[in-house]
Steps between C-alpha positions, in 0.01 A plus 500: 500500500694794612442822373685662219643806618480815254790727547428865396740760362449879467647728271471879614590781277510896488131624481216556733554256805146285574260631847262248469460173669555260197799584337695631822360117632710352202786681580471379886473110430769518210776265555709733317509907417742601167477873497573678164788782557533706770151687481308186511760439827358830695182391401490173668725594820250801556213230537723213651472542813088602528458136296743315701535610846821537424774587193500233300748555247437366147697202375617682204542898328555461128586745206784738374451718859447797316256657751662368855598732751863470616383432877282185362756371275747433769246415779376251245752398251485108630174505329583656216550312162554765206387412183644760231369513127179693312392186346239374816352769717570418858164371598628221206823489656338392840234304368797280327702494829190401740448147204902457512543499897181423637368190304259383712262822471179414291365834555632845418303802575653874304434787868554873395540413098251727454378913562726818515620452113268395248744416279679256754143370557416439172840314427510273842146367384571444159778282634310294618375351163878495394542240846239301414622397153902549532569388844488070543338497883245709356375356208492179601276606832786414737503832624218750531558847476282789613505880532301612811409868586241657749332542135513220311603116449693450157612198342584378130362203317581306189248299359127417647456485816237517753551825774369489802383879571196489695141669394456863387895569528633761235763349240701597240666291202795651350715300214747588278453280240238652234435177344372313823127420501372443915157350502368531858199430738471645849531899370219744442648615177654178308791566365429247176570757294774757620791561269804578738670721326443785759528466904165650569294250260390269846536726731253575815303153462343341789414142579198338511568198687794355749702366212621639158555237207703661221572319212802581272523443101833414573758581823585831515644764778144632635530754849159431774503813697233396799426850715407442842145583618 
């Protein structure tokens, strides 16, 4: 039986471009690159050609072009696909383009979403839970979606689930949803009985073993921020 092949997309935005091996890997073997404006544009041709060999230019620049130089808008306006409106950020934007025009990606992986701002930070991640229950590839597993920094690996769930995290790895749970009860095994502090109703609440946890088992009361948008060691 022949292999099923898993095509890969990344996603790059504005903040602190990766230096380490994994995530700059992901963004080497991605069948596609979507950057996010024109900051996320300088950040990716600044590293093209050191991951390449050569420029590669990305497949796609998405957003409102707010923040693109003159010189870059011409040299790359085939590439460009602007996307006015307040409504979606344009990591959103992007994200919404790369499931429209690239169908066959199973994989999306969020470069540079996060650092310089903490505010921009703070509202790529929390995206992340709004994918996972709003957007069809997503919830239904079609499509996985990750954010990957030299820091961290961060992904949204929905219901229980069983993580794969490896042994003494630091993890936080973050959820909006006050109501949501997460019974789990695998954590030096359980979680049984957090009350979500502030982002620090299961924070700075560790793992005891190579999987984590969470189990919800009942699905809810819940944030797994896994720092690297």
């Amino acid at each position: 039986m022949a292999r099923q092949v898993q095509y890969s997309a990344v996603i790059i935005g504005g903040g602190e471009f990766p230096r380490t091996p994994e995530p700059l890997a992901l963004v080497a073997e991605a069948d596609y690159i979507v950057c996010c404006d024109g900051v996320a544009l300088e950040n990716y041709l600044s590293a093209s050609k050191s991951l390449f060999g050569f420029k590669r230019n990305p497949d796609a620049v998405i957003g409102d072009f707010d923040s693109i130089s003159p010189k870059l808008r011409m040299q790359y306006a085939g590439l460009m696909v602007e996307m006015s409106g307040q409504d979606d950020n344009d990591q959103t934007k992007a994200l919404n383009y790369t499931l429209r025009n690239f169908p066959a990606v199973q994989k999306i992986f969020f470069i540079a979403a996060t650092g310089k701002r903490e505010d921009h930070t703070v509202g790529n991640m929390s995206l992340l839970m709004e994918y996972a229950t709003g957007i069809e590839a997503v919830r239904t597993g079609r499509v996985a979606l990750e954010m990957v920094s030299d820091w961290s690996v961060i992904r949204a769930v929905t219901d229980s689930c069983t993580i794969e995290a490896g042994s003494n790895r630091p993890v936080s749970i973050f959820s909006p949803d006050p109501t949501v009860k997460i019974k789990s095994e695998g954590l030096q502090w359980k979680t049984d009985d957090v009350v979500f109703d502030n982002w620090w609440k299961a924070t700075l946890n560790r793992t005891t073993s190579d999987c984590i088992t969470l189990q919800f009361s009942h699905p809810a948008p819940v944030l797994i921020v896994l720092p690297r060691t």
